[in-house]
C-alpha positions as semicolon CSV with decimal commas, in nm:
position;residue;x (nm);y (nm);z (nm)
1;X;-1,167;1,423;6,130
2;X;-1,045;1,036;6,153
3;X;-0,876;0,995;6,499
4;X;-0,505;0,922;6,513
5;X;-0,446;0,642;6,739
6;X;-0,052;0,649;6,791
7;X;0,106;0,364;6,967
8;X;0,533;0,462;7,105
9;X;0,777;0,209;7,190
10;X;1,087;0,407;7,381
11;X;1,378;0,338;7,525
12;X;1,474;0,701;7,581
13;X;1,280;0,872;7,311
14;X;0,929;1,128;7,422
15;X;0,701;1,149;7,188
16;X;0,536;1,558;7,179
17;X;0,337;1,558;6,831
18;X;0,141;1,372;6,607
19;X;0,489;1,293;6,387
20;X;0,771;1,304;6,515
21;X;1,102;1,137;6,351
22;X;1,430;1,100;6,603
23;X;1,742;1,144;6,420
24;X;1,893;0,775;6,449
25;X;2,202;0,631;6,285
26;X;2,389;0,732;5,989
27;X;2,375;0,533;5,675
28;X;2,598;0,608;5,377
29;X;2,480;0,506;5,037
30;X;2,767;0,600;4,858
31;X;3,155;0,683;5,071
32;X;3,319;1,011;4,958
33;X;3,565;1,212;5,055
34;X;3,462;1,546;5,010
35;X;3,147;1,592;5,230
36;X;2,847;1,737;5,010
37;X;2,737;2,098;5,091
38;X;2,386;2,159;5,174
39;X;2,273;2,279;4,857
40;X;2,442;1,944;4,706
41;X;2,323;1,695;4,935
42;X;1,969;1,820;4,896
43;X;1,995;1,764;4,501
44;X;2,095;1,418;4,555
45;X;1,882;1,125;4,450
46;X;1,930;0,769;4,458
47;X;1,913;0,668;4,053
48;X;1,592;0,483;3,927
49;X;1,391;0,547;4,265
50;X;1,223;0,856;4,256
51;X;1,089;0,993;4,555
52;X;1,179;0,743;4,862
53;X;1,312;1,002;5,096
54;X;1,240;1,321;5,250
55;X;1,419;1,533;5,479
56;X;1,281;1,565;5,804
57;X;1,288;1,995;5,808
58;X;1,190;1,997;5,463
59;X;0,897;2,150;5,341
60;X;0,746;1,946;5,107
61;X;0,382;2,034;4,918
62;X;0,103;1,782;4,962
63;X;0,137;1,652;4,595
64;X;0,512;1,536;4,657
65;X;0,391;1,326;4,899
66;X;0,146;1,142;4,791
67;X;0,348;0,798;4,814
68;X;0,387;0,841;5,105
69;X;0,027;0,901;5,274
70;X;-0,112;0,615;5,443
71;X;-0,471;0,497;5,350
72;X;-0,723;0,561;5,603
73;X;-1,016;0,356;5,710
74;X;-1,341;0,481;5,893
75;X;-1,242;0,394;6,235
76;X;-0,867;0,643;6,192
77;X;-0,515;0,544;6,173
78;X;-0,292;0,354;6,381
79;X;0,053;0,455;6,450
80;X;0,331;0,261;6,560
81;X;0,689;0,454;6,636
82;X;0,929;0,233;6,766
83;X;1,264;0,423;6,930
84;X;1,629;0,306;6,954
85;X;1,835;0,199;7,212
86;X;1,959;-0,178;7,298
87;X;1,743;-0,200;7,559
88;X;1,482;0,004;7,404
89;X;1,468;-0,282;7,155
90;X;1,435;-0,517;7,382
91;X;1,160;-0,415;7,578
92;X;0,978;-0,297;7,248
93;X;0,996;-0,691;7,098
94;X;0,871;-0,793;7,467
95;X;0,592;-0,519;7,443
96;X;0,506;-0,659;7,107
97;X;0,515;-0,989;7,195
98;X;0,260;-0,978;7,454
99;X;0,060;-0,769;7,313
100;X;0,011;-1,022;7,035
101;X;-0,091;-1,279;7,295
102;X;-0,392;-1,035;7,416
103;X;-0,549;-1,102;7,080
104;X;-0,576;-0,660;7,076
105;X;-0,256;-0,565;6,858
106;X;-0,397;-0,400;6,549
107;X;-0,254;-0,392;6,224
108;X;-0,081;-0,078;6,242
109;X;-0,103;0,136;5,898
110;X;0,190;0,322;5,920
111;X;0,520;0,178;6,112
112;X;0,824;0,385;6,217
113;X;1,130;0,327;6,377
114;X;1,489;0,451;6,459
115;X;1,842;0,297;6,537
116;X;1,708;-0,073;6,725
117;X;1,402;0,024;6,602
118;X;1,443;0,079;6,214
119;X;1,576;-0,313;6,271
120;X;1,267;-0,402;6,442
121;X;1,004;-0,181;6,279
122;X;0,938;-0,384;5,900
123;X;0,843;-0,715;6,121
124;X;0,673;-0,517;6,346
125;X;0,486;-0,390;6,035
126;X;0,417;-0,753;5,871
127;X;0,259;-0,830;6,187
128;X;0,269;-1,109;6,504
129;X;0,324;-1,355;6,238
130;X;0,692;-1,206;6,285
131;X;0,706;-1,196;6,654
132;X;0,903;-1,498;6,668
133;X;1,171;-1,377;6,463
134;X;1,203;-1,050;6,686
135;X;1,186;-1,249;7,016
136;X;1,449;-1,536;6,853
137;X;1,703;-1,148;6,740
138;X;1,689;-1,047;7,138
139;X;1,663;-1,388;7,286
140;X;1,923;-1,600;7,154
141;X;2,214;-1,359;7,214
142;X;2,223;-1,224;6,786
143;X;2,165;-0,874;6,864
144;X;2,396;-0,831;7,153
145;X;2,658;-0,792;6,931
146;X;2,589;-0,581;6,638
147;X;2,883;-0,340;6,600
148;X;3,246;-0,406;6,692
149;X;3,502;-0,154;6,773
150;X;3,767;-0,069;6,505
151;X;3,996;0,094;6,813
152;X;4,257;0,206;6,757
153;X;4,227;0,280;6,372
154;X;3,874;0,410;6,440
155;X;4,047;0,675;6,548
156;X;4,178;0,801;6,220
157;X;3,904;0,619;6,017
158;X;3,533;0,681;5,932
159;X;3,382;0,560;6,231
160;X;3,490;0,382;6,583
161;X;3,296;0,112;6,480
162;X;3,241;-0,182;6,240
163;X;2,902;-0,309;6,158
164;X;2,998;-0,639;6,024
165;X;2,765;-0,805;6,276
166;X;2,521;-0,607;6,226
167;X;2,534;-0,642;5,850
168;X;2,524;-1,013;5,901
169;X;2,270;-1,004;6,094
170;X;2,025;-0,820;5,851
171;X;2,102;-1,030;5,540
172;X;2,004;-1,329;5,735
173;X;1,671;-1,210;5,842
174;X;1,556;-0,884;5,574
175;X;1,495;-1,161;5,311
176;X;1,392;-1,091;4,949
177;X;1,012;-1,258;5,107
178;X;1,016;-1,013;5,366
179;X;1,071;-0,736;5,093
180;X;0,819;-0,862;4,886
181;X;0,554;-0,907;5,235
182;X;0,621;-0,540;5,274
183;X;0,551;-0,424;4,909
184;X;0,263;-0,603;4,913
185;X;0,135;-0,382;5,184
186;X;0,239;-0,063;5,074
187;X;0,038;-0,145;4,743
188;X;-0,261;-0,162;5,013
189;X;-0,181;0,154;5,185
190;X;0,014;0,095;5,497
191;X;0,357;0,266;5,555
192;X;0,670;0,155;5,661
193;X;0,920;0,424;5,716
194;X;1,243;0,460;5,894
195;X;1,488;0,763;5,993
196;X;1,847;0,763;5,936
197;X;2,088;1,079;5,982
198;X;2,261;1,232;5,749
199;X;2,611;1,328;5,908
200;X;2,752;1,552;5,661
201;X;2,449;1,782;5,695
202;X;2,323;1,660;6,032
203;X;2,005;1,664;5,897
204;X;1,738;1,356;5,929
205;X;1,628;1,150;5,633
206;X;1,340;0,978;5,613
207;X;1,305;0,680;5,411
208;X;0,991;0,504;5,254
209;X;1,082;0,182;5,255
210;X;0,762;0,053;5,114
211;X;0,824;0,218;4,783
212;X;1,179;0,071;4,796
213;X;1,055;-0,234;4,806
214;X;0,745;-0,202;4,573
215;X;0,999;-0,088;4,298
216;X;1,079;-0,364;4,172
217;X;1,412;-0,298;4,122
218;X;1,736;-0,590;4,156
219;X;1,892;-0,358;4,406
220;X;1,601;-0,290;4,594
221;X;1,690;-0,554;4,871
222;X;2,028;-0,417;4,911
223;X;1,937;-0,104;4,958
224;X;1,642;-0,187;5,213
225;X;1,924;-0,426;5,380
226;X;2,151;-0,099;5,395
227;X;1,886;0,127;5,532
């Protein structure tokens, strides 16, 4: 057996198995407003993509995931999960960051992340070619203010708070070159996933955002943006 070498950048996450996925924020594709049922929800697909999520309690046979199993070289697998948390993210770039400057951070073939991390985890993945972006996100004062409250209407509304910033944020730096970087590495094997939950049936979704970008669709940087 190839050993698993699993790297974990936490803010308040513990890591307890080889894969574990921490429910992290909700994403909605699509607004409606009568919440899918179970049964529903796990029907639903996202037109012309095919495969690019799992739930994380699903039991899924070996051949339905085949897009999603990392290549493996001689010398095993390395495993990056990144975890959430403002802070978290922080100290995950600076981790990163020097890490690079040891000459000793591998090429990691499959990245995860969650919350802060699912922002941090596809230039984690392209490598310390990409560490200046991260350090330039939790340096220069751009990621201190991802979501603003919607208080008082939050109250009645969706969600307490608006991710304008946030959204902002992503458009300027998930580029249609860093969705093409990261297809090109899927193609080679490497993984990048992140986890998202599902509030309706408080269940977490995994994405495989290497397929989404390898599709080659028009809308695949939106989606990866919305992810």
């Amino acid at each position: 057996m190839r050993p698993l070498k699993v790297s974990v950048l936490v803010g308040l996450a513990a890591l307890v198995a080889t894969f574990v996925w921490f429910p992290g924020c909700d994403t909605r594709i699509a607004a409606t407003d009568i919440p899918l049922d179970a049964a529903e929800a796990e029907k639903a697909s996202i037109a012309g993509y095919g495969e690019i999520r799992i739930y994380r309690d699903a039991r899924i046979a070996a051949g339905d995931v085949r897009d999603w199993t990392p290549a493996t070289e001689p010398d095993g697998l390395d495993v990056l999960m990144i975890s959430g948390g403002g802070a978290g993210g922080a100290f995950g770039v600076g981790v990163l960051s020097a890490w690079s400057e040891t000459g000793t951070r591998p090429q990691f073939d499959v990245v995860t992340g969650v919350s802060t991390g699912a922002l941090i985890a596809p230039f984690a993945f392209l490598g310390s070619a990409h560490d200046g972006t991260l350090v330039h996100l939790f340096t220069s004062g751009v990621a201190d203010d991802l979501v603003a409250t919607k208080f008082p209407v939050g109250l009645i509304g969706s969600s307490l708070l608006r991710s304008t910033p946030m959204r902002r944020m992503v458009e300027e730096f998930i580029t249609q070159a860093v969705l093409q970087q990261v297809a090109a590495e899927h193609r080679k094997g490497r993984r990048l996933l992140v986890l998202t939950t599902n509030l309706d049936t408080q269940r977490a979704v995994v994405w495989n955002m290497g397929t989404i970008a390898n599709s080659g669709r028009s809308d695949a940087l939106k989606l990866f943006r919305t992810l």
